[in-house]
C-alpha positions as CSV (number, residue, x, y, z in Angstrom):
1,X,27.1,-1.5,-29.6
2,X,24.8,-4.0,-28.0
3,X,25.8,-2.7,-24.8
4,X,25.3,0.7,-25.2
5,X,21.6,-0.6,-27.0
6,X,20.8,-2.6,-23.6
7,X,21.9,0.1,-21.4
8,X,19.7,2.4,-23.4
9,X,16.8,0.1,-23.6
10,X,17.2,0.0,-19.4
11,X,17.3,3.6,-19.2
12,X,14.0,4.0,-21.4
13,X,12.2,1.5,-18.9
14,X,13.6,3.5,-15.9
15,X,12.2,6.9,-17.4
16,X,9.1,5.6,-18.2
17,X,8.5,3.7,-14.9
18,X,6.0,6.1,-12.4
19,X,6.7,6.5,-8.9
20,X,3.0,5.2,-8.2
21,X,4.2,1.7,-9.7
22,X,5.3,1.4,-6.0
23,X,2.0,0.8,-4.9
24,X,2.4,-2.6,-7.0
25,X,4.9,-3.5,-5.2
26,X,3.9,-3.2,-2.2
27,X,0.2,-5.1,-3.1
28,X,2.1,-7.7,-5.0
29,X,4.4,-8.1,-2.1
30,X,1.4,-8.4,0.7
31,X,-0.5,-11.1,-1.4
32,X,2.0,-13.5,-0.6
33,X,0.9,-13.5,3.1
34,X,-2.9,-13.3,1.6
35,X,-2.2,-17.0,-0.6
36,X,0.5,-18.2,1.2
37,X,0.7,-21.2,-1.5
38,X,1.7,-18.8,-4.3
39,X,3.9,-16.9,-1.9
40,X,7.3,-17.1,-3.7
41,X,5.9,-16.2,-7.1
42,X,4.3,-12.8,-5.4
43,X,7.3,-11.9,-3.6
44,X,9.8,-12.2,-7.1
45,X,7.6,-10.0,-9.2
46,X,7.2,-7.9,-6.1
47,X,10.9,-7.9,-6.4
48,X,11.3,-7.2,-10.2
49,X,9.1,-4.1,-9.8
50,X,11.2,-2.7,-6.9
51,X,14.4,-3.2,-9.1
52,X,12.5,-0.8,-11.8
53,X,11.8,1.5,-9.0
54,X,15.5,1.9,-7.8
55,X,16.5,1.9,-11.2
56,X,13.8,4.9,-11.8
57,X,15.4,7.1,-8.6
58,X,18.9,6.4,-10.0
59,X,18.6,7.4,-13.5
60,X,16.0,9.7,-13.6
61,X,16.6,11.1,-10.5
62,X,16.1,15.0,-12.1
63,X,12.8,13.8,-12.7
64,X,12.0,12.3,-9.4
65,X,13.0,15.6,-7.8
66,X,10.5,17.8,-9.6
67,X,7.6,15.0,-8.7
68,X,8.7,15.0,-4.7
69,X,7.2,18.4,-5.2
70,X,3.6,17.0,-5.7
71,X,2.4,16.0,-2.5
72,X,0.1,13.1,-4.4
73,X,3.3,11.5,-5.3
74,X,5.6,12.3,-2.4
75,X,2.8,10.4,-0.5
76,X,2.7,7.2,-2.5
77,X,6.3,7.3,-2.2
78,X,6.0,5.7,1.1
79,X,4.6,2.3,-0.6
80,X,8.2,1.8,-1.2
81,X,9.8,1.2,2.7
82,X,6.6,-0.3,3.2
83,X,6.7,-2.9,0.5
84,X,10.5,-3.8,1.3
85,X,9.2,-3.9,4.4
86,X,7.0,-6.7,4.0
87,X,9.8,-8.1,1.3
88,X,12.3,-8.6,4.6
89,X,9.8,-11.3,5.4
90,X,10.5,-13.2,2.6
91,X,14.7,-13.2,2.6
92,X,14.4,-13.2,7.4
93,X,14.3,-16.8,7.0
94,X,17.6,-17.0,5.1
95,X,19.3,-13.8,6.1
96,X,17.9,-12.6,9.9
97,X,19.9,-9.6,10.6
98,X,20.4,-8.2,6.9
99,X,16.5,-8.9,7.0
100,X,16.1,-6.9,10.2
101,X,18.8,-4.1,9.5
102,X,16.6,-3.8,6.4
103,X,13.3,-3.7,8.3
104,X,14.5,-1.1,10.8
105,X,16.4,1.3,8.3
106,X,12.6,1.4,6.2
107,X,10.9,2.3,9.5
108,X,13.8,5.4,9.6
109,X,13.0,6.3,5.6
110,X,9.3,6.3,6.1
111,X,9.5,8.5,8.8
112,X,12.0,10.5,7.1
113,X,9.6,11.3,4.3
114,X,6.5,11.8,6.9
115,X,8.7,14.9,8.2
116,X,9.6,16.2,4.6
117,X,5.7,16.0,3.8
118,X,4.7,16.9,6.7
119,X,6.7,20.2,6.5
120,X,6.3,21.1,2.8
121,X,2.4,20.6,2.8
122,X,0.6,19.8,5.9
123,X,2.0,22.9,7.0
124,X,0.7,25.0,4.2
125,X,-2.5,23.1,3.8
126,X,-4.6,23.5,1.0
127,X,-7.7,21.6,1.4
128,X,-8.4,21.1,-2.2
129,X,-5.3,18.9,-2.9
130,X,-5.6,17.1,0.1
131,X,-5.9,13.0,-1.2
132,X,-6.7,9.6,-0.2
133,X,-2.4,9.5,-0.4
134,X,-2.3,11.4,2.7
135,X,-3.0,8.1,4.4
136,X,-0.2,6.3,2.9
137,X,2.1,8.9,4.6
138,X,1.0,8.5,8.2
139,X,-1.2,5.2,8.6
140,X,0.6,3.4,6.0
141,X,3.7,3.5,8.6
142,X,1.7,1.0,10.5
143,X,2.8,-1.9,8.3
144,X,5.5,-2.3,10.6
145,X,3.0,-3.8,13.3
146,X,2.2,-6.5,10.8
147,X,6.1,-6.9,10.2
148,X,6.9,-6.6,13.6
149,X,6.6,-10.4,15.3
150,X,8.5,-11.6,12.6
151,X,11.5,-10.3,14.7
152,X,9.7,-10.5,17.9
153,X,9.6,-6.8,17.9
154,X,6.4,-6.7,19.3
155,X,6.7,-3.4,21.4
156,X,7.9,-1.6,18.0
157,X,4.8,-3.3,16.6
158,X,2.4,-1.9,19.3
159,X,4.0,1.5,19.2
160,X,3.5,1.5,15.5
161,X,-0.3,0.3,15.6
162,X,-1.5,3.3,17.8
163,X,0.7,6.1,16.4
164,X,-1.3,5.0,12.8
165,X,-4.6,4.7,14.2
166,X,-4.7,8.2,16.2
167,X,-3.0,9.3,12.5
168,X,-6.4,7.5,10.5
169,X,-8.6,8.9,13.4
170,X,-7.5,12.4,12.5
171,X,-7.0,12.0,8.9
172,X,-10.1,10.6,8.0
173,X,-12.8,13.4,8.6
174,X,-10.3,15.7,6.3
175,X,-9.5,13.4,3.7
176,X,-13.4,12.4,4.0
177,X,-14.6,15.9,3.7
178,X,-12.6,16.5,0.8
179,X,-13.1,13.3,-1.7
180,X,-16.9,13.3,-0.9
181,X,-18.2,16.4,0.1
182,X,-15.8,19.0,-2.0
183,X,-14.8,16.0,-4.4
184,X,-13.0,17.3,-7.7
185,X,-10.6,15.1,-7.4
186,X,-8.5,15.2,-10.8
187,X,-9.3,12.7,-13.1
188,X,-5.7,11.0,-13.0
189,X,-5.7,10.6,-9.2
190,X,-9.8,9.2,-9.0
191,X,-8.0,6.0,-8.7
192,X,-6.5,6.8,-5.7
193,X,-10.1,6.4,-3.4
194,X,-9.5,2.6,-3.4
195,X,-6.9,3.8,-0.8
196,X,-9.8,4.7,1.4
197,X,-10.1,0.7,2.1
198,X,-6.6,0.5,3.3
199,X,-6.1,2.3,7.0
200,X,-8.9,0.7,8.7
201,X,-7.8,-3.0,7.6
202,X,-4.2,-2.4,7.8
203,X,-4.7,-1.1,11.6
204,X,-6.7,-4.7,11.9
205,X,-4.1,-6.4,10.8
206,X,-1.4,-4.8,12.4
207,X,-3.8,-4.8,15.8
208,X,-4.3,-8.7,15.0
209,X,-0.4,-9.4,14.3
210,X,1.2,-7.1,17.4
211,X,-1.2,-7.6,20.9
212,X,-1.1,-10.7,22.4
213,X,-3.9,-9.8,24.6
214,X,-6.6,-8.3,21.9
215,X,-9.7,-6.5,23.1
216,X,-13.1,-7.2,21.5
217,X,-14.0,-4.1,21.4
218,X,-10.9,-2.7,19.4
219,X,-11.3,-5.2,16.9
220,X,-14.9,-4.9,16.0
221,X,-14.4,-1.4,15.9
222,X,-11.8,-1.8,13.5
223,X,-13.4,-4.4,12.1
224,X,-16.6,-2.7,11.2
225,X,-14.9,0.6,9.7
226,X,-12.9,-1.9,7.7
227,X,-15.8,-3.4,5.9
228,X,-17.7,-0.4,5.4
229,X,-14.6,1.1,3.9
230,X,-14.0,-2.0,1.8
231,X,-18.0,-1.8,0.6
232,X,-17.3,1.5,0.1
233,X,-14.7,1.3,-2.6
234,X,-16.1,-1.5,-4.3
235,X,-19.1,0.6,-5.3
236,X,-17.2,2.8,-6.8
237,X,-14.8,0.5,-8.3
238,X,-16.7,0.4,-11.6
239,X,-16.4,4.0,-11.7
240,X,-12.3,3.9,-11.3
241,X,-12.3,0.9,-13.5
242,X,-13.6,2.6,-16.5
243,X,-11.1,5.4,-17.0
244,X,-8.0,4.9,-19.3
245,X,-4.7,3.5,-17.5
246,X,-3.4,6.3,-15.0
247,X,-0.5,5.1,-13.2
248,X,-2.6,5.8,-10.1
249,X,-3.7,2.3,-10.5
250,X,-2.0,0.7,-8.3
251,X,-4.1,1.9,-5.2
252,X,-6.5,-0.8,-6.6
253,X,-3.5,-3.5,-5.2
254,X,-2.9,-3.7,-1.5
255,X,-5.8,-1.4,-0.3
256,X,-7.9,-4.8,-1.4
257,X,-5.2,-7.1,-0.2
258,X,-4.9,-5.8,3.1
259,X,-8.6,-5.9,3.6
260,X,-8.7,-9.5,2.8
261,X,-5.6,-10.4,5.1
262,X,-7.6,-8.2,7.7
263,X,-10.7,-9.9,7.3
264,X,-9.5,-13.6,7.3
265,X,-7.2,-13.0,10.7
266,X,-10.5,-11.3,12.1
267,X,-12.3,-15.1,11.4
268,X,-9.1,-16.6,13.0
269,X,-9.1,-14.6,16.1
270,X,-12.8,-15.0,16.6
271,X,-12.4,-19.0,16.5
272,X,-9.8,-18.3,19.4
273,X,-12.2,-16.4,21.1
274,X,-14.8,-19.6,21.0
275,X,-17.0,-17.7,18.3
276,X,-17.4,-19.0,14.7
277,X,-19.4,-16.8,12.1
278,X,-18.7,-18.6,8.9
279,X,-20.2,-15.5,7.0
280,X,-16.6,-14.0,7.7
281,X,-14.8,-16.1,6.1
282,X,-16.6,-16.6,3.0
283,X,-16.5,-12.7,3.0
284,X,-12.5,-13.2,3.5
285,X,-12.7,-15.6,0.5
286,X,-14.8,-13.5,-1.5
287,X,-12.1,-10.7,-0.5
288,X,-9.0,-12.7,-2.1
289,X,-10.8,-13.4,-5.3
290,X,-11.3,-9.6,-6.2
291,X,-7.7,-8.9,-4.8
292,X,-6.4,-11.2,-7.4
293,X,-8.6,-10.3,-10.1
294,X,-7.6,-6.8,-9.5
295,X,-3.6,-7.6,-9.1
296,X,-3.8,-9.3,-12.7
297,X,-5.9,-6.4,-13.6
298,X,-3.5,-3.6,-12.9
299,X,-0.6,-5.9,-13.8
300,X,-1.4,-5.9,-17.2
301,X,-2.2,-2.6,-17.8
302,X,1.3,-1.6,-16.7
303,X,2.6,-3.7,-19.2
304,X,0.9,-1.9,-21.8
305,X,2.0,1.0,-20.2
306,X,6.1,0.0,-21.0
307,X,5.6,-2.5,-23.9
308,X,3.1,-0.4,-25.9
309,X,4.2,2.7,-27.6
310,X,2.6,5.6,-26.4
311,X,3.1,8.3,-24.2
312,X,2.9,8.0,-20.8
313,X,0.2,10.1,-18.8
314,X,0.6,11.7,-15.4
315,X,0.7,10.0,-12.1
């Protein structure tokens, strides 16, 4: 009896759990390389959230198939090879080639995904549910040029680092138009223009991480559509934070960790370069703190979401 009790109590988590509860992940994963000194802490619950996930797609897999039909969550599907992505950095140490293997096969999911999206709605575009997610699909991919040199794979990085910033070059005028000039966006998915801070920075990074030989003019580039993204989002993050828990939450995670990581290897490259503006790194610092504050933030209102009855509201 206890068994069965357990195994139903398991089953009840994985049916509640949302696939955007990925985009935890993948934020709680990356803030171990944003406060290295907590690192191992970040990377377990990281963890823990990724065994809900796979326990999600493996017992309520009926479910998941009906939501892979909604382009909004098909997109933020992708936080999931990119978050174990970034987890492989965190077990390389101890197993290399399980680690890499890993790496590489996440790098063949993601794009296995982009093509399914890509065919059931970029070809049938509809303009008025195009979303901030769209980036996830095709810049998100460059997480793998921040991933890269920890197996030397710096070509793969490179590779990886232009295909997602032609992708964030194109998407951005479309995604743009539609969450700021057509706007609408349902009320459930509002949450999801914090992702607007997240393909500028994560290009930076994976710019910063990948080229041994880093042009100026690449990185302020990058580095100024990164802050005015970042600024961008925070104005409106009163806004977002304000509505009732929608699992859509999550965007607030690495979209503001990646922009911290971005700005604070932007002040370390600059000090290579001879050139020391201190203003950057108290903005990196600055950065962190919200990153955190929003982490605990969305943390605990997914616990209310499983640990307080209710029923659970749409992605």
């Amino acid at each position: 009896m206890p068994e069965e009790v357990k195994e139903s109590s398991v089953k009840r988590m994985a049916c509640k759990a949302p696939i955007p509860l990925a985009g935890l992940m993948l934020g709680l994963a990356s803030a171990g390389n944003m406060v290295p000194e907590v690192r191992p802490l970040f990377g377990l619950l990281s963890a823990m959230v990724l065994a809900v996930l796979l326990l999600k797609l493996t017992l309520d897999s009926k479910t998941c198939r009906e939501e892979f039909k909604n382009p909004a969550v098909v997109g933020i599907l992708c936080t999931i090879p990119m978050g174990v992505s970034i987890l492989t950095t965190y077990t390389k140490p101890v197993l290399p080639n399980i680690s890499f293997a890993i790496w590489i096969a996440m790098l063949v999911i993601h794009f296995g995904i982009m093509v399914y999206f890509t065919k059931a709605f970029m070809f049938k575009l509809d303009i008025k549910k195009v979303l901030p997610s769209y980036f996830i699909v095709y810049v998100g991919i460059t997480v793998g040029s921040v991933v890269a040199p920890t197996y030397g794979a710096y070509e793969i990085g490179q590779a990886l680092f232009w295909f997602g910033f032609i992708s964030y070059l194109v998407l951005l005028p479309l995604i743009f138009y539609r969450a700021a000039v057509l706007r609408s966006v349902p009320e459930p998915l509002v949450p999801t223009i914090a992702i607007f801070a997240a393909p500028a920075s994560l290009c930076l990074a994976g710019y910063l991480k990948s080229f041994e030989s880093e042009t100026m003019w690449v990185v302020a580039v990058l580095f100024v559509l990164s802050i005015v993204s970042y600024v961008a989002v925070i104005l409106y993050m009163p806004k977002m934070l304000r509505l009732k828990f929608y699992p859509s939450c999550s965007a607030f995670t690495f979209p503001l960790v990646i922009s911290a990581i971005a700005t604070n290897a932007t002040y370390s490259w600059l000090q290579t370069q001879g050139i020391d503006i201190p203003v950057i790194q108290y903005l990196a610092y600055l950065e962190i703190i919200l990153a955190l504050l929003l982490i605990t933030f969305v943390l605990v209102r997914y616990m209310g979401h499983f640990f307080v009855k209710k029923d659970p509201r749409p992605a």
